[in-house]
One Martini backbone bead per residue (centre of mass of N, CA, C, O) as a GRO file, in nm:
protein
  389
    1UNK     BB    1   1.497  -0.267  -2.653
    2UNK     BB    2   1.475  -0.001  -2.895
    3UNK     BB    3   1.303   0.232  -2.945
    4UNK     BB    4   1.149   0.420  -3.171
    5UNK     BB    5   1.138   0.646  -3.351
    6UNK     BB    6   1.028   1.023  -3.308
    7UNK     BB    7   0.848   1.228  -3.502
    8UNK     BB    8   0.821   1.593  -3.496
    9UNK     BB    9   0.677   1.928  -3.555
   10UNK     BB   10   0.756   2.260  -3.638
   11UNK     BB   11   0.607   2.543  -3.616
   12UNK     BB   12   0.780   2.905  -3.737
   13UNK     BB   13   0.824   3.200  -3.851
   14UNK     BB   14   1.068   3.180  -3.648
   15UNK     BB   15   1.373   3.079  -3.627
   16UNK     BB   16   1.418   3.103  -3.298
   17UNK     BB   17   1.164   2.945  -3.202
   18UNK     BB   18   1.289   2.666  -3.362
   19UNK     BB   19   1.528   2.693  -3.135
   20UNK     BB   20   1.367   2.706  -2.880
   21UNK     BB   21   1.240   2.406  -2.910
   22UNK     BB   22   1.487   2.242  -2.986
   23UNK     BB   23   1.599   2.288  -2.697
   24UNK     BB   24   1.368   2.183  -2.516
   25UNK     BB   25   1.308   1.895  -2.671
   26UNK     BB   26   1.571   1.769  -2.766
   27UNK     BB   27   1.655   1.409  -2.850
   28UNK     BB   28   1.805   1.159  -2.959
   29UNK     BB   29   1.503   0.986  -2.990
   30UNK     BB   30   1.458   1.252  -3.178
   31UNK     BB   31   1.284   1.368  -3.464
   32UNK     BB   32   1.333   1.709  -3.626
   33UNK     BB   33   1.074   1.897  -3.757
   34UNK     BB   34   1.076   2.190  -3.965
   35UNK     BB   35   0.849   2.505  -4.022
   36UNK     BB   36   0.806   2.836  -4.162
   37UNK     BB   37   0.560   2.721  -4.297
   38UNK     BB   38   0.276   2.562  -4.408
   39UNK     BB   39   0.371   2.452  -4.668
   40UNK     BB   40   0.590   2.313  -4.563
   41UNK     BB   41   0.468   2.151  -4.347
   42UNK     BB   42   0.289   1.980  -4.547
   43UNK     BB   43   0.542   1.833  -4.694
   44UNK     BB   44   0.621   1.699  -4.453
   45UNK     BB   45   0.352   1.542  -4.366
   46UNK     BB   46   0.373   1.378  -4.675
   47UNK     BB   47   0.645   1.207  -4.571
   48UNK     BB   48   0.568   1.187  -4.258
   49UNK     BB   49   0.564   1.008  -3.941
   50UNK     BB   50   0.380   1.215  -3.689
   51UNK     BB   51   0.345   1.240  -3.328
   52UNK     BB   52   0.379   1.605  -3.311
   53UNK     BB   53   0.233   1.942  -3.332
   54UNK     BB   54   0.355   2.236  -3.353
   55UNK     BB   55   0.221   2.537  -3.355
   56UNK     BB   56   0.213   2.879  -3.493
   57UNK     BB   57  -0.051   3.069  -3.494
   58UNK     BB   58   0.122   3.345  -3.611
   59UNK     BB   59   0.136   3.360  -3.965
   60UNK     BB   60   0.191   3.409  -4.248
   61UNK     BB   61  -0.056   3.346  -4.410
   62UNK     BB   62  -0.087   3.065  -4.300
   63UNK     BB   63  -0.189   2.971  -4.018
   64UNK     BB   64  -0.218   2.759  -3.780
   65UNK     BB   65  -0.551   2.687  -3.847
   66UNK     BB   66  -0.536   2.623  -4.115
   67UNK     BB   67  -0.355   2.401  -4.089
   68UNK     BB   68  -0.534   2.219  -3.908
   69UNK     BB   69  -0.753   2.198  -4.147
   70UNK     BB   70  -0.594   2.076  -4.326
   71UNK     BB   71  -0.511   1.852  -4.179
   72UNK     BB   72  -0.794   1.695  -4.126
   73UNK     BB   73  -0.853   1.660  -4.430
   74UNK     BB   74  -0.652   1.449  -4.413
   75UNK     BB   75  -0.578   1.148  -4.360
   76UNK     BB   76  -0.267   1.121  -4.266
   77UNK     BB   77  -0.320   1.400  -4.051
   78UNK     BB   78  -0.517   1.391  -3.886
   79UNK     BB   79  -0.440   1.209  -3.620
   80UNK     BB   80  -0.264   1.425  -3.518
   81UNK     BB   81  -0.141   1.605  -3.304
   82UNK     BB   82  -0.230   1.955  -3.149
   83UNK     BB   83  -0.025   2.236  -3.071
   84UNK     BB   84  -0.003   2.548  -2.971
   85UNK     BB   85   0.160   2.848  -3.014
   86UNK     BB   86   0.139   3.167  -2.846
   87UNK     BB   87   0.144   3.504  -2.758
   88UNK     BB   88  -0.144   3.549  -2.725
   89UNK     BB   89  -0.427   3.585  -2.674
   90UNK     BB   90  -0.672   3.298  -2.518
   91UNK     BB   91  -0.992   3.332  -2.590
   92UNK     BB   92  -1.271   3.180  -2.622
   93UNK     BB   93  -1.287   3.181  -2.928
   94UNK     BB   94  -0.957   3.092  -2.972
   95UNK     BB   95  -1.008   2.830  -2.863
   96UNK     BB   96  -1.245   2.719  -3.018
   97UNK     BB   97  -1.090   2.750  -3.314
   98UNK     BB   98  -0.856   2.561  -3.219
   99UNK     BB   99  -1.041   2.290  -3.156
  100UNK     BB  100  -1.182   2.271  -3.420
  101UNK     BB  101  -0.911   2.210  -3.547
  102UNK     BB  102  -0.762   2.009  -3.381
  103UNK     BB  103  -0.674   2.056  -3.062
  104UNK     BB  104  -0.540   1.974  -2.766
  105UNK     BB  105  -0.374   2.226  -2.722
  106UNK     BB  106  -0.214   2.516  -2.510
  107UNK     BB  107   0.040   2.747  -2.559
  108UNK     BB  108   0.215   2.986  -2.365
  109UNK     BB  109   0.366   3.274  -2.385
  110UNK     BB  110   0.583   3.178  -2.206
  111UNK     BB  111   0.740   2.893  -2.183
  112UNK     BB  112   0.732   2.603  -2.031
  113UNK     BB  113   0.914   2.369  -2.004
  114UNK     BB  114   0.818   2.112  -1.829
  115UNK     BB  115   0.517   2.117  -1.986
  116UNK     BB  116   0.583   2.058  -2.212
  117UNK     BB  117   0.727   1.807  -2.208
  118UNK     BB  118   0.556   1.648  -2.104
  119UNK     BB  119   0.293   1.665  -2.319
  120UNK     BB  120   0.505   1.557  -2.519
  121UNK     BB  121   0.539   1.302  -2.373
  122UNK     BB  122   0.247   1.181  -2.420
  123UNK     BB  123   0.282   1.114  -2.740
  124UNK     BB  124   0.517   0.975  -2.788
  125UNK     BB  125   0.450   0.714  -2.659
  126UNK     BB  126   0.196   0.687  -2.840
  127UNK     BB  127   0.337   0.627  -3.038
  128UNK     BB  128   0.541   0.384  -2.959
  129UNK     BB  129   0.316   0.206  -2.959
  130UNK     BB  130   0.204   0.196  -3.221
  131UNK     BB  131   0.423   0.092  -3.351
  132UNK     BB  132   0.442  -0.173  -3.207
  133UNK     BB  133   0.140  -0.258  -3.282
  134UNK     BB  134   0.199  -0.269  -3.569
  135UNK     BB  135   0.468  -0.470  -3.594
  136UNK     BB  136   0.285  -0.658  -3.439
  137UNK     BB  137   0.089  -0.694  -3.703
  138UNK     BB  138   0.271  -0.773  -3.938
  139UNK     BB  139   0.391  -1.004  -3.807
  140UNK     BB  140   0.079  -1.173  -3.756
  141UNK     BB  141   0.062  -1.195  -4.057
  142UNK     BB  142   0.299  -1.290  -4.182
  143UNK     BB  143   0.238  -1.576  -4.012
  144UNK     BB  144  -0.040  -1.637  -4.120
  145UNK     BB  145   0.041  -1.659  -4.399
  146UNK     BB  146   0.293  -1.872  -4.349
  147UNK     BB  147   0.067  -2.098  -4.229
  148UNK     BB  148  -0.129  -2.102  -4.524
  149UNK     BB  149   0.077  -2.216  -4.708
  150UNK     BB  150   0.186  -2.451  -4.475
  151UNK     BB  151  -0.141  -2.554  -4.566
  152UNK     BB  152  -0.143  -2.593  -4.826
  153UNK     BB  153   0.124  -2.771  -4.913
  154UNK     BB  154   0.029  -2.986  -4.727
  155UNK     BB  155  -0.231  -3.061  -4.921
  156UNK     BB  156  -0.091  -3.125  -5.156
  157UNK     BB  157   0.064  -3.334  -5.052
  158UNK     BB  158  -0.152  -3.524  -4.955
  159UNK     BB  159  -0.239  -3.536  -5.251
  160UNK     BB  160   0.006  -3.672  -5.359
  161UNK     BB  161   0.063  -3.925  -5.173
  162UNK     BB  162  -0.171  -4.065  -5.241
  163UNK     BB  163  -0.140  -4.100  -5.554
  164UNK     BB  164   0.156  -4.238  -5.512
  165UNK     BB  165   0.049  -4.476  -5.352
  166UNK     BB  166  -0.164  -4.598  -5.500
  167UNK     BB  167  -0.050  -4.683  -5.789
  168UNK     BB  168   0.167  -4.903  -5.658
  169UNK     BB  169  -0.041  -5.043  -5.497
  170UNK     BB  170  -0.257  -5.125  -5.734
  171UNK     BB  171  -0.045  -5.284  -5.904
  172UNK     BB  172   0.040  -5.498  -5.645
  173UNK     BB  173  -0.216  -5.595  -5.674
  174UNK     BB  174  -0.291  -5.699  -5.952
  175UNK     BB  175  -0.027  -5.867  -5.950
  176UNK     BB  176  -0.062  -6.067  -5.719
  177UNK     BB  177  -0.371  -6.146  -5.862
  178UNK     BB  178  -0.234  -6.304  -6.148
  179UNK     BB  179  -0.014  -6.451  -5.931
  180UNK     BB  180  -0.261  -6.667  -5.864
  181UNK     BB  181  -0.379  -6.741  -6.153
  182UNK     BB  182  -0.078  -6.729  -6.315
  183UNK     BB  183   0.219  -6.899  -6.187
  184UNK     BB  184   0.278  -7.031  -6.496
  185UNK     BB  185   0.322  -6.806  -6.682
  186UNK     BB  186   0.473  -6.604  -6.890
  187UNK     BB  187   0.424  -6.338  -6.721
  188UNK     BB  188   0.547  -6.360  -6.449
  189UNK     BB  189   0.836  -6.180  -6.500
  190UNK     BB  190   0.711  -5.931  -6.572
  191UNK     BB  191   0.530  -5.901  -6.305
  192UNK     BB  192   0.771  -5.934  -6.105
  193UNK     BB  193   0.911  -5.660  -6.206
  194UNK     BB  194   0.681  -5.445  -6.206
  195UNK     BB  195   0.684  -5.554  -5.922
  196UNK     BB  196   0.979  -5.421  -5.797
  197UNK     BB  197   0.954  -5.092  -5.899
  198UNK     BB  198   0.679  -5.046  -5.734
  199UNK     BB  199   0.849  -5.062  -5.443
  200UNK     BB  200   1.088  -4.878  -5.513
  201UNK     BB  201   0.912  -4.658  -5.484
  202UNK     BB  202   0.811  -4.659  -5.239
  203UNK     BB  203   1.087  -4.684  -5.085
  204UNK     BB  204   1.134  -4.358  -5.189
  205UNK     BB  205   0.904  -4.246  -5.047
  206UNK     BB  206   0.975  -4.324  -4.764
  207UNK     BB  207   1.284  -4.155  -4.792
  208UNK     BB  208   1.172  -3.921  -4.804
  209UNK     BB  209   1.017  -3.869  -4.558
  210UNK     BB  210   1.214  -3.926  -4.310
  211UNK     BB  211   1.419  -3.693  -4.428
  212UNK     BB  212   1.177  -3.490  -4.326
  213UNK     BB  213   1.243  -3.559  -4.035
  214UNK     BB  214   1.500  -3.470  -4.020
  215UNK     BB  215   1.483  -3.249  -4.079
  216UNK     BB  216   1.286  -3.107  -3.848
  217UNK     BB  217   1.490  -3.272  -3.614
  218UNK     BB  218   1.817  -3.211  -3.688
  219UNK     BB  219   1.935  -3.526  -3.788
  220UNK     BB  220   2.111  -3.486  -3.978
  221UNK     BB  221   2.404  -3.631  -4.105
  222UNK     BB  222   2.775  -3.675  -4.125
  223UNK     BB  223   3.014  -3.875  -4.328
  224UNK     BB  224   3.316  -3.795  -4.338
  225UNK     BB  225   3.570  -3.806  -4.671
  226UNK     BB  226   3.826  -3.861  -4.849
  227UNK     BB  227   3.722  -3.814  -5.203
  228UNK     BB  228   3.636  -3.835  -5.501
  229UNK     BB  229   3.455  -3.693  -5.728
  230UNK     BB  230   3.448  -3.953  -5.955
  231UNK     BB  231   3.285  -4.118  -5.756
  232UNK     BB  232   3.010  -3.963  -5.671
  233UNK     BB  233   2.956  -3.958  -5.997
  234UNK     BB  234   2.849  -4.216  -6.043
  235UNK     BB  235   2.678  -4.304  -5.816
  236UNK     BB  236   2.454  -4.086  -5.918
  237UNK     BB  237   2.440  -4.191  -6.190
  238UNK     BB  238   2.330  -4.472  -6.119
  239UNK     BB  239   2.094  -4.404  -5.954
  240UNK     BB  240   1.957  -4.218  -6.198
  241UNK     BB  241   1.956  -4.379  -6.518
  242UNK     BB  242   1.688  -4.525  -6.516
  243UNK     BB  243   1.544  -4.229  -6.528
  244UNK     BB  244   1.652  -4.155  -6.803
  245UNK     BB  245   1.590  -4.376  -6.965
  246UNK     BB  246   1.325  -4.402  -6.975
  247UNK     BB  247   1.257  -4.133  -7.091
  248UNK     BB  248   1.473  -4.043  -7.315
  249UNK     BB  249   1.743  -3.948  -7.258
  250UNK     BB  250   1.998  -3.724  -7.328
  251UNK     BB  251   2.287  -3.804  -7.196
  252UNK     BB  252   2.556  -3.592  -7.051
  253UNK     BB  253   2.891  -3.452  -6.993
  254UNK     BB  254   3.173  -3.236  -6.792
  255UNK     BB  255   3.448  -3.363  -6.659
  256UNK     BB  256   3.696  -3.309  -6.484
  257UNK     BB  257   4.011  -3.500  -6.518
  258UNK     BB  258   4.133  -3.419  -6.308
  259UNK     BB  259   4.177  -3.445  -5.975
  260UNK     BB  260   3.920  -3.439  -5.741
  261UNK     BB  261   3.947  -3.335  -5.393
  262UNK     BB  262   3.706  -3.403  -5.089
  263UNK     BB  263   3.546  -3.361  -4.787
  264UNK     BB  264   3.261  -3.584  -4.779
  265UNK     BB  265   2.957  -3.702  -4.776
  266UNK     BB  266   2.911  -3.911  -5.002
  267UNK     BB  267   2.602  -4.022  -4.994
  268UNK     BB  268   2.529  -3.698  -4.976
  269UNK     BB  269   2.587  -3.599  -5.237
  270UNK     BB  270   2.511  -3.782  -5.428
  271UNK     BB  271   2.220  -3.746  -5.360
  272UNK     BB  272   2.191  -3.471  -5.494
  273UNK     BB  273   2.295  -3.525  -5.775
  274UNK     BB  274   2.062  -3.724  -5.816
  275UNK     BB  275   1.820  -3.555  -5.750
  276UNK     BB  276   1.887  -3.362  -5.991
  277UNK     BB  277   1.861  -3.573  -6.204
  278UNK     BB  278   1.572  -3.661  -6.135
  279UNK     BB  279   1.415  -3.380  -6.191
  280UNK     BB  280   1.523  -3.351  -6.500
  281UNK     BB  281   1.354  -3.588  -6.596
  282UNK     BB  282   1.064  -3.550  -6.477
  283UNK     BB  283   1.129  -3.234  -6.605
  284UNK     BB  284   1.127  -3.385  -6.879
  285UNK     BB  285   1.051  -3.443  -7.168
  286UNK     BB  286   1.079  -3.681  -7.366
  287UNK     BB  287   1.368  -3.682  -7.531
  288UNK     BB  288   1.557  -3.520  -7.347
  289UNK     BB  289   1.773  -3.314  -7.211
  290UNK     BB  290   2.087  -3.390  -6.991
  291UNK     BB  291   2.337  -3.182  -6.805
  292UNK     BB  292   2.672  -3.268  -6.648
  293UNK     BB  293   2.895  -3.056  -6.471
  294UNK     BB  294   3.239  -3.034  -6.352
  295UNK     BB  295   3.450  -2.856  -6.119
  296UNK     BB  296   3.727  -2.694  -6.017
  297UNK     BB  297   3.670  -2.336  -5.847
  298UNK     BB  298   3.822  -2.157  -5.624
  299UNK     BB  299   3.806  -2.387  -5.376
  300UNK     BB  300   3.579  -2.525  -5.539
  301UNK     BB  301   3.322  -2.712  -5.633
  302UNK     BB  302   3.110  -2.772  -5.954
  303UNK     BB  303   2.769  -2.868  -5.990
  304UNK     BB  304   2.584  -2.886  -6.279
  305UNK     BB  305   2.235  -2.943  -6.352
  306UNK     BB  306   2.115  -2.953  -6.722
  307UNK     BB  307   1.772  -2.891  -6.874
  308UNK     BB  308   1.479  -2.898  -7.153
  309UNK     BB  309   1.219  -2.842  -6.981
  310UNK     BB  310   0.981  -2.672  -6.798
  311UNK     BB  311   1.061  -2.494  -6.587
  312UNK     BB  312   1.067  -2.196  -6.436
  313UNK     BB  313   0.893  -1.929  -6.291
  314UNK     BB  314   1.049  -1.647  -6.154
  315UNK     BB  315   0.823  -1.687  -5.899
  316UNK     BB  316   0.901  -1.975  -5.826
  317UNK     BB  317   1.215  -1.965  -5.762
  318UNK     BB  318   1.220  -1.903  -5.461
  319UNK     BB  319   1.077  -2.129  -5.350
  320UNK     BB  320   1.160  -2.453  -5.474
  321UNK     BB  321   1.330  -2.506  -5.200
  322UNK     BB  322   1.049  -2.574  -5.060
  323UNK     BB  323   0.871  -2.801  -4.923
  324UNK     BB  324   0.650  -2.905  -5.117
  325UNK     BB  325   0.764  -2.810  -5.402
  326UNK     BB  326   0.576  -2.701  -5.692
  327UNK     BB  327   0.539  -2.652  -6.042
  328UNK     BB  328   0.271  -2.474  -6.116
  329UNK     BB  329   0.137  -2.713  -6.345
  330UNK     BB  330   0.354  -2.957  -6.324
  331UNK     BB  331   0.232  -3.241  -6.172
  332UNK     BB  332   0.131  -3.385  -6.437
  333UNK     BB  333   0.436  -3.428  -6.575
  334UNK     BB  334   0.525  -3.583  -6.323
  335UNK     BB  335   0.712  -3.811  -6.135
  336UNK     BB  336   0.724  -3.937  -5.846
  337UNK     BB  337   0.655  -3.649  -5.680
  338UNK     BB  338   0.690  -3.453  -5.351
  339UNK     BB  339   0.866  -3.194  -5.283
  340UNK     BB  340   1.134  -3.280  -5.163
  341UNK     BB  341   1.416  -3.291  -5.309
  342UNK     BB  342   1.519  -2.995  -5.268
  343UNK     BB  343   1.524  -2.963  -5.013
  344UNK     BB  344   1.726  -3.142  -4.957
  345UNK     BB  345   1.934  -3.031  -5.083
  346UNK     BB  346   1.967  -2.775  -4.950
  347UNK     BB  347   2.033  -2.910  -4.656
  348UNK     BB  348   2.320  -3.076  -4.780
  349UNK     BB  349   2.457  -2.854  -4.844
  350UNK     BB  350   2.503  -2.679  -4.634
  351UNK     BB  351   2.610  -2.917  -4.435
  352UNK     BB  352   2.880  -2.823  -4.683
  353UNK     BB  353   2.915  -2.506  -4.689
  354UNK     BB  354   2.721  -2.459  -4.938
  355UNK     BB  355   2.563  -2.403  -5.289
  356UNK     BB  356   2.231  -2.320  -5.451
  357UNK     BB  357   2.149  -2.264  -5.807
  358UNK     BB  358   1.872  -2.107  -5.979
  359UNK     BB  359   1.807  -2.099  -6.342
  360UNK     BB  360   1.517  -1.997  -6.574
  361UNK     BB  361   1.354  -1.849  -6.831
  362UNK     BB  362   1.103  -2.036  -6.799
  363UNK     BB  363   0.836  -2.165  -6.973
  364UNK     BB  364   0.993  -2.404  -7.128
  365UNK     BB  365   1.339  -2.326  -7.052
  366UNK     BB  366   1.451  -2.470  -6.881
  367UNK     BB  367   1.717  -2.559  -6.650
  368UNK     BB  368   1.920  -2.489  -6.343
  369UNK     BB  369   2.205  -2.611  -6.133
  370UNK     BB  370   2.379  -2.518  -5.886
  371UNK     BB  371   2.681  -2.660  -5.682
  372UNK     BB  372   2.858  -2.585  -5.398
  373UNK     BB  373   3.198  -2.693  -5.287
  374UNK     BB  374   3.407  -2.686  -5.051
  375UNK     BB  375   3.760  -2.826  -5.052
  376UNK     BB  376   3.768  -2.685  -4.760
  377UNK     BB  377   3.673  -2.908  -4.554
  378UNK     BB  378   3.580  -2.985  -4.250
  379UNK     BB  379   3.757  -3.249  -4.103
  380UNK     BB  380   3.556  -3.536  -3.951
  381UNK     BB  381   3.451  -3.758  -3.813
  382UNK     BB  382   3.312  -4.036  -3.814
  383UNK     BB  383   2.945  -3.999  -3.747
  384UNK     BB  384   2.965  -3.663  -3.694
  385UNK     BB  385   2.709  -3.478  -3.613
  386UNK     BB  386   2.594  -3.161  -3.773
  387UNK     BB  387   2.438  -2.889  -3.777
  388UNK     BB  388   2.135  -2.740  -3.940
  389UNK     BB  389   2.132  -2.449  -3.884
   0.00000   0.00000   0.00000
């Protein structure tokens, strides 16, 4: 790993003096700030994080004493180390003078190389330690902020499973009931109809959780063949249907009629373009429309899936496709939802060495999903599973 760069300032009114310091310090690993007055010091000092100042004592204008005070005054600069460098006699008096300006050292004229060198590496080392402490302070809290957001998610996804598994539990326990006191009743095959929907519902939150679990340990797989697009989105539109029809949404369609040829896995993408459909539904008020649009374009499949429901805000849009995420403040709005759904899409995308883009205007003014898949994909035995990551 490469040390962090370390930036140092040279004050001297005396161009020569600025080159001779530069000549004994100078190195690869080292960005040199110069400077001939105090205040052009001070401009420089208010722009960078500077590990030592080397000042010269006697400059017109502001000294380096006085350089040193104004340094000392400032948050920003006040714990830069300073070493002074002087040509005069330095007697007790401006010795004192120049501690209590806040100096580490001084140096006297004529300098020796090597006595410089080493204080001043004896700084900059410490620089590069803070700088590396920091660093890895940076990191230690990004990493805490992200431990705690998906325990936040974790929390709310637990909280969503819970009410998702009770309501179709108490149906099916209601229904169970009805049909022990009423078996012969005309109501009998409505409410058997009722708990096979029930069930099916259950059984798509355990398929969803599975999912979750093979995203997490890696183990999603495809088994890739050469199929049309127009068979995979039957296969899709029929997944989804019954929730578009339920909730009373005009679908439309908009689909490239030549044929398109794309080596895929069936399942798997339908399984995408299915899921895309279903959060349009969920996520689009009764009696909303939904258009799924497909064609191929410049050697790869694009298949948009737009409607005018609940939308997206502009700050959610980054996260949307992350595992247990949903629209802030839209979970009542939704049904069957647990925040898998789109995560897994993205994850068969990839999968297909494909893109999925979301775009929405904001709340309230629907949204669109774009999925992008290579029409030149490796073609893989059956069964051969993809790394995931």
């Amino acid at each position: 790993m490469n040390s962090p760069s370390v930036k140092f300032l040279l004050v001297d009114d005396l161009q020569e003096n600025l080159l001779s310091l530069e000549a004994l310090l100078g190195r690869d690993d080292l960005d040199i700030l110069k400077a001939r007055s105090g205040d052009e010091a001070l401009e420089l000092l208010l722009q960078h994080d500077v590990a030592l100042a080397l000042l010269d004592v006697q400059m017109p204008g502001m000294d380096g004493f006085e350089l040193a005070e104004f340094m000392r005054g400032n948050e920003r600069t006040r714990h830069i180390p300073i070493i002074f460098v002087t040509a005069g006699t330095t007697d007790a008096q401006r010795r004192f003078r120049g501690y209590e300006a806040g100096a580490v050292d001084f140096i006297q004229k004529p300098i020796e190389a090597d006595i410089l060198r080493s204080k001043a590496e004896v700084f900059f080392d410490l620089h590069r330690q803070r700088q590396i402490v920091a660093a890895q302070r940076d990191a230690l809290e990004t990493a805490t902020q992200a431990l705690k957001e998906a325990d936040r998610r974790k929390d709310v996804f637990i909280a969503i499973l819970a009410h998702e598994l009770r309501n179709p539990v108490a149906a099916l326990h209601a229904g169970m009931h009805l049909l022990q006191k009423r078996a012969d009743t005309d109501q009998a095959p409505f409410i058997r109809e009722r708990m096979e929907r029930q069930l099916a519902h259950l059984r798509r939150l355990v398929d969803d959780l599975l999912d979750v679990s093979r995203i997490a340990e890696g183990k999603i797989s495809l088994k890739k063949e050469r199929i049309d697009l127009a068979t995979v989105l039957r296969s899709a539109i029929e997944a989804s249907q019954a929730n578009i029809d339920a909730a009373g949404h005009a679908f439309t369609t908009d689909i490239q009629e030549e044929p398109v040829s794309l080596v895929v896995d069936h399942t798997r993408v339908a399984q995408i373009i299915a899921n895309l459909l279903n959060n349009a539904a969920r996520y689009t008020p009764p009696g909303g429309a939904i258009h799924l649009r497909a064609r191929s374009i410049d050697q790869e499949v694009e298949i948009e899936v737009r409607d005018n429901g609940v939308g997206i805000p502009q700050e959610m849009q980054a996260r949307i496709f992350q595992i247990f995420a949903q629209v802030e403040g839209q979970q009542d709005k939704a049904t069957g939802g647990l925040g898998i759904g789109l995560a897994l899409v993205r994850q068969l995308v990839g999968l297909h060495q494909g893109t999925i883009e979301v775009a929405s205007e904001g709340a309230g003014k629907g949204s669109s999903f774009t999925v992008r898949i290579p029409l030149s994909s490796t073609e893989i035995q059956a069964g051969e599973a993809l790394p995931t990551g």
